[in-house]
N, C-alpha and C positions, 0 to 999 in steps of 0.2 A: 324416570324423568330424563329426559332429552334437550341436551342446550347445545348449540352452538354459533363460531366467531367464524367471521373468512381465514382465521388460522387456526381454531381449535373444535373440537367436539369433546363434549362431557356427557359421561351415563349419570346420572344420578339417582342409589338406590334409594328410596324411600321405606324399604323395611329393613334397612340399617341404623344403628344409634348413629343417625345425625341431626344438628340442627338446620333444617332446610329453611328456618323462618329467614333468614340472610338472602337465601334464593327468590322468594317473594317481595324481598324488599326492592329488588333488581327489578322485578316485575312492575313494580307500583312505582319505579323510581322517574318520572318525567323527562329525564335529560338524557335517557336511554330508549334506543328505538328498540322494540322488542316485537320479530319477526315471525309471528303463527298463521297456520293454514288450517281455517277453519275451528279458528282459537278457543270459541265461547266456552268448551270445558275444559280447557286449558287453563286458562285464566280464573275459574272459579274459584278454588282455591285461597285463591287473594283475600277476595273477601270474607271468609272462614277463617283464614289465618289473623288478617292484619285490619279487618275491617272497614276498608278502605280499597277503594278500586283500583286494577290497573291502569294504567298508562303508557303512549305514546307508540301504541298498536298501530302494526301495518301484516293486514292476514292479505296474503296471498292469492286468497281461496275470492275474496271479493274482489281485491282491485283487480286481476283476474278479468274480471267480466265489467270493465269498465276500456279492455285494453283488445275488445273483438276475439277474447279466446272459447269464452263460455262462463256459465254458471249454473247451478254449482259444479266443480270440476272435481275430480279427485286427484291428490296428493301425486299418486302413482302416474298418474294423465298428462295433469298439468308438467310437471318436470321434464317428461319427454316431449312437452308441445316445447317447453320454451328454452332448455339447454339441452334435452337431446341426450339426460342417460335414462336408461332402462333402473328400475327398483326393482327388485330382488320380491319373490314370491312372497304373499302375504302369511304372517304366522298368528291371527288376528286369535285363534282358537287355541293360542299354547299355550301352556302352562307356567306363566310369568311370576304366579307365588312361589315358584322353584329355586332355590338355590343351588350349587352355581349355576349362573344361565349357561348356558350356551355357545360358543364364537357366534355359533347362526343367527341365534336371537339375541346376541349386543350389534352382529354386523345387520341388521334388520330392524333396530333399534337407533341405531344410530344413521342410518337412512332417513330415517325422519324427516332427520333434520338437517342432513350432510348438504342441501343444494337448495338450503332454503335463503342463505345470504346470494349465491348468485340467480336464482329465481326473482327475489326481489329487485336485484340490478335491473336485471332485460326486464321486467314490469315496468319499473320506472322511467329508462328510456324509450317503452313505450306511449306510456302516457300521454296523453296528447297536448301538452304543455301546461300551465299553472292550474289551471280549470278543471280540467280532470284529475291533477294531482290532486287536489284541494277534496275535491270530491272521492276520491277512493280515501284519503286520510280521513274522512269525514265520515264514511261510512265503516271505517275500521274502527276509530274512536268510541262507533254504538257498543261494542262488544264488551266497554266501560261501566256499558247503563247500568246503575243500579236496580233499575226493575225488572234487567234481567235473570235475578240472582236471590231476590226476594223472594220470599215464599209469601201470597197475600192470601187467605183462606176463602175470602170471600169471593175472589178472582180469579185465581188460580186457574179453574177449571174453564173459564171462560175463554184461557188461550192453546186449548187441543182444539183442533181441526174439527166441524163437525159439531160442536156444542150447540149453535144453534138450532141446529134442526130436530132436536130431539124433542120430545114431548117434556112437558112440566117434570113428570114422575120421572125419569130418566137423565131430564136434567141435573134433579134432587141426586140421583142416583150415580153418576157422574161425578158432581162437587165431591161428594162421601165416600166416592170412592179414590178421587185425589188427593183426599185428606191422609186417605189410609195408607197410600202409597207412598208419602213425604212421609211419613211416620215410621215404615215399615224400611224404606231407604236412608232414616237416618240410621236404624239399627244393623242394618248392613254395612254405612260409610260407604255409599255407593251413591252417585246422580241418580235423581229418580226414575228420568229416561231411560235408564241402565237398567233396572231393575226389571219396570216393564215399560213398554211403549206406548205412547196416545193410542195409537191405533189399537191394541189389544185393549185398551181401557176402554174404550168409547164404545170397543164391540161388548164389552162387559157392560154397560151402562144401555147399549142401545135392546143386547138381550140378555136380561138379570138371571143369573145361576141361581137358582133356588133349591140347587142340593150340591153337594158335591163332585156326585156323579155327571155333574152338570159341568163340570169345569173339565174335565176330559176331553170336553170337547169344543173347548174354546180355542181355534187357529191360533198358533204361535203363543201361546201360555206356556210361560216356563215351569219342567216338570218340576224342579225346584219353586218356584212359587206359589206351585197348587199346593205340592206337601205342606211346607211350610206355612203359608200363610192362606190357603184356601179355605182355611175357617172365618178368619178376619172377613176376606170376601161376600161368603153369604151373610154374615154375621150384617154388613153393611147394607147388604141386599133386602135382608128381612127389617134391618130398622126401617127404610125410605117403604117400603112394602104399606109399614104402617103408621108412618107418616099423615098428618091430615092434611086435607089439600089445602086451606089458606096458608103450609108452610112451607107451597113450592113455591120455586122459582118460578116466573115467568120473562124468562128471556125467548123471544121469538122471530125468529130470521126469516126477513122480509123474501118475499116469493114473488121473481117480477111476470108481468106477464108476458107470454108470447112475441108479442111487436116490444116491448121493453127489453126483453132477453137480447132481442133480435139487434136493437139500437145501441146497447151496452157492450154486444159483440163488438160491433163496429167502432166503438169509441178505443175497446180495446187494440182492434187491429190498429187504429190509429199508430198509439201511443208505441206498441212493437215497430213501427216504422220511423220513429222520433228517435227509440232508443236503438236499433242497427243504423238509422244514418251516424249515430253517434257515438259509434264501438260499443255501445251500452246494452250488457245482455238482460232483455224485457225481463228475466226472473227475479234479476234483483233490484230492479224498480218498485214494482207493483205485481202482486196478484191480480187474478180474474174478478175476484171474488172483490177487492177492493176498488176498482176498476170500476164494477158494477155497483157500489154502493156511490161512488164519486158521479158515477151517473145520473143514479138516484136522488141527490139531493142538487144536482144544478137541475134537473127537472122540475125538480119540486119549488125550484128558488128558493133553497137554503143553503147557507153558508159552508163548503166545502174544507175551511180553512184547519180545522184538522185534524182532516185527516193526512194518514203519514204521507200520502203522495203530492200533496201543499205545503211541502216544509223539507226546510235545508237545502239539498243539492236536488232533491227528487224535484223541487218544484221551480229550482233553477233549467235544468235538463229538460223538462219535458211540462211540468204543473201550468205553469202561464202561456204555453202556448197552445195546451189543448181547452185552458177558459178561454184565448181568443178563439181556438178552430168553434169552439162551441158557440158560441155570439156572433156566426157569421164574420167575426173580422178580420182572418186570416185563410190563409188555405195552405195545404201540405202538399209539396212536389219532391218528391224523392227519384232517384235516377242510379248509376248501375256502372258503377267506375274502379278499375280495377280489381274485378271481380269481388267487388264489397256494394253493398246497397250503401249509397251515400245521399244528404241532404242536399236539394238545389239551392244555390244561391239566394232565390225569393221564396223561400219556405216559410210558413207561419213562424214569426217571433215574438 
């Protein structure tokens, strides 16, 4: 564990007899700004520990892409965009349950986090004054969310990428196997993420191993969690196998047409020209994918209001003035001023 001040750096081992709950308390303490890059499993812990959320978060890694750098950036990236030192070679594969580490891996350990108080400086003066402050704090403080951290069973699976499109049985298939994974990740004390990835899961879900020999051949399954736990796998496989159908799921992801596809484009282009006039990188506004559902329902004349691109800074930024562009009652003039795409003065508002 890696902390530091504009005057200190601290390693903190966590497979020493210490009490680290004093350290989390720091975390969740409000009257303390506490500076992560790309923080969300940083922070988790908090809640494991102390039940109770962090506080008074400013990641890097977001307001970043509110200040025309990018999003998402890396650690490594961002520091030489904005103070201009080099980080030292990644050691992402070493061996960290070793004791004594290393100089190499405490001086690479402690990189971290060595430039991440003056990181945040130059972020801030860039900011574009109260508005966009407000708005990258606002977007740092989700990292807070308790339903980020939740495990819902019923839900869960519904936020890996791709859930939708699968068929009923492989939706089943998917959920149970989510389940198994939070199960299988507490018995490790590892993030579920860690263990295995959405991606590797949904390619489980979208084509079910039905033997073992079958998991061999699953891209990027870890040989450690085929040994280990590739029984649980088909195990899961063969329940949803014979499952009866009134006990699938059906969640099913709308399929626009052709000229729909085509118009949902455009809305998107839009919105990526709202958010570069506004140093705002389109990634961390909105998805495609959400973009085209927001579509979907101002077509349909139903209420857009929430989704996440109608709420808080997303709809301050950009939300109301693509319900005017869409009602004919505004229009968008964007222009091309020191070498930034900038918003004209009589832009939709």
């Amino acid at each position: 564990m890696q902390a530091a001040s504009t005057t200190r750096i601290a390693l903190i081992d966590p497979l020493a007899d210490l009490d680290i709950r004093p350290f989390w308390e720091l975390v969740a303490d409000p009257s303390v700004e506490k500076i992560v890059h790309a923080g969300q499993q940083d922070v988790e812990p908090v809640f494991r520990a102390l039940g109770r959320p962090p506080a008074n978060l400013f990641d890097t890694q977001i307001a970043a892409g509110f200040v025309g750098v990018g999003y998402p950036l890396s650690l490594t990236k961002l520091v030489y965009e904005i103070v201009g030192a080099k980080l030292g070679k990644g050691l992402t594969f070493s061996h960290w349950d070793r004791r004594p580490l290393t100089d190499h891996q405490l001086r690479y350990a402690a990189d971290d986090v060595r430039y991440l108080p003056a990181v945040r400086h130059e972020i801030g003066k860039r900011l574009n004054g109260p508005e966009q402050t407000r708005w990258a704090t606002e977007e740092s403080a989700s990292l807070a969310e308790q339903a980020l951290y939740v495990f819902d069973p019923e839900t869960q699976w519904l936020k890996i990428r791709g859930a939708g499109t699968l068929a009923p049985r492989n939706q089943a298939l998917l959920k149970e196997l989510t389940l198994w994974r939070d199960e299988a990740a507490k018995a490790e004390d590892v993030p579920p993420r860690s263990l295995l990835k959405d991606e590797i899961l949904i390619d489980l879900a979208r084509s079910p191993a039905e033997a073992a020999t079958d998991l061999a051949h699953v891209k990027g399954l870890p040989r450690l969690v085929e040994s280990k736990y590739g029984a649980g796998i088909i195990a899961a496989t063969e329940h949803i196998r014979n499952l009866p159908q009134d006990h699938l799921p059906a969640i099913k992801g709308y399929e626009p047409s052709p000229s729909e596809k085509f118009a949902a484009d455009a809305l998107f282009y839009a919105i990526q020209c709202l958010c570069a006039g506004q140093g705002i990188d389109p990634s961390l506004l909105a998805s495609r994918q959400e973009v085209g559902e927001l579509h979907r329902l101002l077509t349909a004349g139903q209420d857009p209001n929430n989704l996440r691109i109608m709420r808080g800074w997303r709809r301050e930024a950009v939300g109301n003035r693509m319900l005017e562009l869409f009602k004919g009652h505004g229009e968008l003039s964007v222009g091309w001023r020191d070498g930034i795409l900038s918003l004209s003065p009589h832009a939709s508002r």
